[in-house]
TIGULO-301732 format. One record per residue (C-alpha): residue in one letter; residue number from 1; x, y, z. Coordinates in steps of 0.25 Angstrom, whole numbers, always signed. Layout:
BEGIN
<'A' NUM <X Y Z>>
...
This chain:
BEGIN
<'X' 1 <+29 +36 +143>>
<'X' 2 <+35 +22 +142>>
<'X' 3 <+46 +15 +151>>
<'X' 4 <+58 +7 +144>>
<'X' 5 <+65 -6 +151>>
<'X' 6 <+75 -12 +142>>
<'X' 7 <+81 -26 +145>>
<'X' 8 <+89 -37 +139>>
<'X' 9 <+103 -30 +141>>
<'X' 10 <+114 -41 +147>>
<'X' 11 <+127 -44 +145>>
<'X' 12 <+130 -53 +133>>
<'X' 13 <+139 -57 +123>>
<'X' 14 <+145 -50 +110>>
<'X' 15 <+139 -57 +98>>
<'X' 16 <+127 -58 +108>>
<'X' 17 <+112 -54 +106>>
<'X' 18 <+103 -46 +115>>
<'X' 19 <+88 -40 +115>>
<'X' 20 <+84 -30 +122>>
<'X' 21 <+71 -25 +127>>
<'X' 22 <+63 -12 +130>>
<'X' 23 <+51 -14 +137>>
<'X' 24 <+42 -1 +137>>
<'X' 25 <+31 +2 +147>>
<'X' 26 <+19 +8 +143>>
<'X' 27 <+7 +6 +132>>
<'X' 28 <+13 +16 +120>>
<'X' 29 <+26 +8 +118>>
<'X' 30 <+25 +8 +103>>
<'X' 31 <+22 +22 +102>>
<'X' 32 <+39 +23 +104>>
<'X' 33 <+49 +23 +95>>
<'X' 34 <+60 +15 +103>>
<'X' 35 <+74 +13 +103>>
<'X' 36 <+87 +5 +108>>
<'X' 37 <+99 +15 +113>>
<'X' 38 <+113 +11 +119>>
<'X' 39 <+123 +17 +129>>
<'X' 40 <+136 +11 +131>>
<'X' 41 <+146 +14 +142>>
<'X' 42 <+151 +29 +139>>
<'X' 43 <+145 +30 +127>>
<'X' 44 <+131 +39 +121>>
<'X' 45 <+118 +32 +121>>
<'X' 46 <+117 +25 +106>>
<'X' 47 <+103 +23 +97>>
<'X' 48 <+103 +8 +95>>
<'X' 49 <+88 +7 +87>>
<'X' 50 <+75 +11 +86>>
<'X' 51 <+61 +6 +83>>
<'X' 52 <+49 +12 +79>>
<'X' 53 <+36 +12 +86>>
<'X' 54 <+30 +0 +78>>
<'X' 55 <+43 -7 +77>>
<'X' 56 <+44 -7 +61>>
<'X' 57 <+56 +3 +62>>
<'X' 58 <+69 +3 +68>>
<'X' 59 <+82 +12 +69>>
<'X' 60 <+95 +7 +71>>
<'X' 61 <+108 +12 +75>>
<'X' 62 <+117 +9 +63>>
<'X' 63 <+128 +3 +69>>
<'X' 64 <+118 -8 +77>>
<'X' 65 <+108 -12 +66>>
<'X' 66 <+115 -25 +63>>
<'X' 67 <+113 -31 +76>>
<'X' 68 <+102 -23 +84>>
<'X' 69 <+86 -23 +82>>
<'X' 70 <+76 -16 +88>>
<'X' 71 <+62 -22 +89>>
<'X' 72 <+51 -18 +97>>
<'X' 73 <+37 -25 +101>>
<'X' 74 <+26 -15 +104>>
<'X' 75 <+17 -27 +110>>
<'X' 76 <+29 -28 +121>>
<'X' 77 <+31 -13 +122>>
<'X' 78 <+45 -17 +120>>
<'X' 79 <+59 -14 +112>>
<'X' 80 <+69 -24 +109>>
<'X' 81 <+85 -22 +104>>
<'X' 82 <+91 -36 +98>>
<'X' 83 <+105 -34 +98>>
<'X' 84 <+113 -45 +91>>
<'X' 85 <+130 -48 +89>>
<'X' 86 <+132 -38 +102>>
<'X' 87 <+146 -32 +103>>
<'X' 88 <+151 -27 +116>>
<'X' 89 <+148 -13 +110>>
<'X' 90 <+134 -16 +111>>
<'X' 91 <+136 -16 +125>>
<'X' 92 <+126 -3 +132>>
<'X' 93 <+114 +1 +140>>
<'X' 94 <+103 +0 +129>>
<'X' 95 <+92 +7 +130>>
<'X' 96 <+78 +7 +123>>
<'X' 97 <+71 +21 +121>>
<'X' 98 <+58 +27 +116>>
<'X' 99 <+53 +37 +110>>
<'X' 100 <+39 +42 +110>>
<'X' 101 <+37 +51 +97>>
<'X' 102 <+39 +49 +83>>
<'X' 103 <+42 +38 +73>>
<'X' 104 <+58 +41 +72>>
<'X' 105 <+66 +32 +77>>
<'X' 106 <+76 +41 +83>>
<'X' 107 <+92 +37 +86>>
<'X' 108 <+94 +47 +97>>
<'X' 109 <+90 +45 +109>>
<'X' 110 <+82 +58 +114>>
<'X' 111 <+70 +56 +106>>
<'X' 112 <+66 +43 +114>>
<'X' 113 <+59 +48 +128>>
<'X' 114 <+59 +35 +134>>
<'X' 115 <+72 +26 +136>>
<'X' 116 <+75 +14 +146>>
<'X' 117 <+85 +11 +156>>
<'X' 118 <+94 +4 +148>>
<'X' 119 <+99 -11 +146>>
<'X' 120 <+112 -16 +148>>
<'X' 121 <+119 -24 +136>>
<'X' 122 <+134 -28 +138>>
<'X' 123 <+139 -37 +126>>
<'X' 124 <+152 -44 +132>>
<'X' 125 <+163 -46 +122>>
């Protein structure tokens, strides 16, 4: 089992940058595939990205690979998201997810077991 705590959501300005963090409890961190999801006011949960276990491969949603990145550092047991020229779209309860089994490096959310309680990002315009 592993616990998630993202932080790093504020508000900020459009054309802004951020990085947000996952930190994940627990000694098997980089046995877990994990991944960056979204939830906007009144609006379904979105796959932003996603990582591999040893970090070498990442997943993007098509209409965020210009300015998101995933990164992970298995010696922190941690996930980051760098977002860069955010748009008030952007604005959403991110959430970093894990997902114990397998090498794929799924979009949807219901293969990931673990998930964190969210961290807000508002981008002003």
């Amino acid at each position: 089992q592993v616990q998630l705590v993202e932080s790093g959501g504020r508000l900020v300005q459009a054309g802004g940058s951020l990085r947000l963090s996952c930190a994940a409890s627990g000694r098997t961190f980089s046995s877990y595939t994990m991944a960056w999801f979204r939830q906007a006011p009144g609006k379904e949960r979105e796959f932003v990205a996603a990582i591999s276990r040893d970090g070498l491969a990442t997943n993007y949603a098509d209409s965020l690979k210009d300015r998101f990145t995933i990164s992970r550092d298995n010696a922190k047991n941690t996930v980051y998201l760098q977002i860069n020229s955010l748009k008030p779209e952007d604005t959403a309860v991110y959430y970093c997810a894990a997902k114990p089994f397998g090498s794929v490096m799924s979009t949807a959310g219901g293969p990931y077991r673990y998930w964190g309680q969210g961290t807000q990002v508002t981008v002003s315009s």
